[in-house]
N, C-alpha and C positions, 0 to 999 in steps of 0.2 A: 115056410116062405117059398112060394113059385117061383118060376124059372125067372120070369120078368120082373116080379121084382129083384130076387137077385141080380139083374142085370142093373138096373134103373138105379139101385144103391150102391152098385160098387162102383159103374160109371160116375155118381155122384160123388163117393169119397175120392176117388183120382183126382177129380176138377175140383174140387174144394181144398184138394189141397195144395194146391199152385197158387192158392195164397200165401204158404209159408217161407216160399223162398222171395216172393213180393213184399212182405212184412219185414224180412231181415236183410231186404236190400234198402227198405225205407228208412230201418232206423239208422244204417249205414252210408246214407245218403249222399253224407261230403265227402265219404272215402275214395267216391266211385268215382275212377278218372278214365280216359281213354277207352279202350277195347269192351269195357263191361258195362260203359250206356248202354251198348249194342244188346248187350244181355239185357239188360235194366228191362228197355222196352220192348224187349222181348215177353218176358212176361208181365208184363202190362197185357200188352194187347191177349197173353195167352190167358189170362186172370179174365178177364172181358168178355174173351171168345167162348169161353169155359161157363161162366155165367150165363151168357145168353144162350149155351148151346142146353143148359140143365134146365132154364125157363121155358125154351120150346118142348124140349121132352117131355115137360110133366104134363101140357098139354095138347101133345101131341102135333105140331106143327115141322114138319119137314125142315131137317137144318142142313143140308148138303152143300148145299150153296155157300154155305158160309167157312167151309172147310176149303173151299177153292183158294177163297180169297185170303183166307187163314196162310195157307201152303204157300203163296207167296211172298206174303209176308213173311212169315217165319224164314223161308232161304233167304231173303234182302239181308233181314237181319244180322243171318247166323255168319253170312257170309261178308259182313261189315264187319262183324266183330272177328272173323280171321284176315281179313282184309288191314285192318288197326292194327292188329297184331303185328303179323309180319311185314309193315307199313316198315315199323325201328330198324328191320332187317336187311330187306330187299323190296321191290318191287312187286306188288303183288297182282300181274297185271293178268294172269289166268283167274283170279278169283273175281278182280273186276269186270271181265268180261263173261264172264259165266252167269253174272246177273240178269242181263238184260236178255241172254241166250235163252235159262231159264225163264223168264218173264212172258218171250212167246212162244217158249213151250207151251209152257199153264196158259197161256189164250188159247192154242192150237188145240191143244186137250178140251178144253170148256168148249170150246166151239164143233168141235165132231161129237163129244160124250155129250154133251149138255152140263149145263150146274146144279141137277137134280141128280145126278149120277156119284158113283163113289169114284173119287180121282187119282183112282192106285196108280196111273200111267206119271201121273206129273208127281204127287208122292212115292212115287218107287225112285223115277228118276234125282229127285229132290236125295235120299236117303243116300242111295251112292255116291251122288256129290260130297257131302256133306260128312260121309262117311270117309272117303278120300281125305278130305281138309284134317281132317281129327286124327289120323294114321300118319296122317306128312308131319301134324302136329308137333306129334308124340316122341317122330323120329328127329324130328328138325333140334326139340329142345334137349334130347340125350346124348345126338351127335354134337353141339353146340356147348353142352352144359347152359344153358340160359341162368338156370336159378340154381343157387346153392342148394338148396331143400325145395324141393316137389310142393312137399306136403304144403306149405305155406304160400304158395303161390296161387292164388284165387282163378288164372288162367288152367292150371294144371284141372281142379277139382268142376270149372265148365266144361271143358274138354271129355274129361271122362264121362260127366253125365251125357251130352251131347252124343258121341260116342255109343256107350250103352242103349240110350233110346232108339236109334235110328237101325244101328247095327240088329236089335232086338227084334224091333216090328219090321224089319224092311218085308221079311216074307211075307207079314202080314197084309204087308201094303201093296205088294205085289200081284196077290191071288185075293185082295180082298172085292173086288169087284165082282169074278170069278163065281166067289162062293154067295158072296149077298144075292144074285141073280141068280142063284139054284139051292139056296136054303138059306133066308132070312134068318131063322131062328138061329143053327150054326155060327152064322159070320156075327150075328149080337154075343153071342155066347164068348165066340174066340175072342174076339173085341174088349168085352167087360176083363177079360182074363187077362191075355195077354199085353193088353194096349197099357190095363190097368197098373199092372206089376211094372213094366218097364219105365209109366208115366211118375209110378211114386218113386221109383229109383233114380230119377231124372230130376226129379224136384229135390230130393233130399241133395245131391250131390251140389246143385244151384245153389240152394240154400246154404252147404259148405262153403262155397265159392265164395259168395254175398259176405258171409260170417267174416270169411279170411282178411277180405278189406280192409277191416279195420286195426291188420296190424301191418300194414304196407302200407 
């Protein structure tokens, strides 16, 4: 097997498999209350994006563009679902306003880069964000005691996937521009690799979340 297919099939198993935590949040459907729509449709739209991002590649059609819009999406979301969250607690008026801050970042970015470019400026910034919310998390529910057991709290098991993902690729997302503009082959390679590893690790922990529902 060549390099590009190797690339083209592992990128394909990461995206195909972000229907697994989409399937056990369907069967789990009426469990899902509050904070985990925000997941819910999250991957919706990431099952979707993922889809149509393996139908351009197999025939080669430029999908850059649609990561833009991806990256927005995806922070509205993530940042609903900590926004829900800490709604029961306090006010969570730094996350609420951080949405719209973020919003014309990613036009500022699209507008100087283009949306044919890779959008490590508005994804790097997106990751810190997002990476912050999930550390405030972690310490908000320790110092607090929120849940008697971690383990069983479907908030605990997004968090950490969320977490791991962002924290994982953030370099990548940082320098991925960097390097696809001085060796294509390279930045696919790191990409299949590394984006890969941390996107199945990201989906299985979802799919723990999802699972957990159904005894809350």
């Amino acid at each position: 097997m060549d390099i590009s297919n190797f690339i083209f099939y592992a990128v394909v198993f990461s995206s195909l498999f972000c229907l697994v935590p989409l399937i056990i949040a369907l069967i789990n459907f009426k469990k899902i209350r509050g904070e985990v729509f925000a997941v819910f449709f999250l991957v919706v739209i990431g099952a979707i994006m993922e889809i149509i991002n393996i139908a351009f590649a197999r025939v080669g059609i430029h999908n850059q563009y649609i990561l833009h819009y991806y990256t927005v999406g995806e922070f509205a979301l993530i940042s609903l679902f900590y926004s829900l969250f800490f709604k029961q607690y306090f006010k969570p008026l730094l996350i609420n306003l951080l949405i719209p801050v973020f919003l014309l970042t990613a036009y500022i970015d699209s507008r100087v880069n283009g949306l044919n470019t890779v959008n490590n400026f508005s994804a790097a910034i997106e990751s810190i964000v997002i990476i912050s919310y999930s550390m405030f998390l972690f310490y908000y529910m320790l110092k607090n005691l929120i849940f008697e057991n971690l383990f069983i709290a479907p908030v605990f098991w997004f968090n950490t996937g969320i977490l791991f993902y962002f924290s994982g690729n953030l370099i990548l997302f940082v320098f991925s521009a960097h390097i696809a503009n001085n060796n294509t082959n390279q930045y696919m390679i790191l990409w299949a690799i590394i984006h890969t590893f941390f996107n199945l690790i990201y989906n299985v922990l979802l799919s723990i979340g999802f699972w957990k529902t159904k005894v809350n």
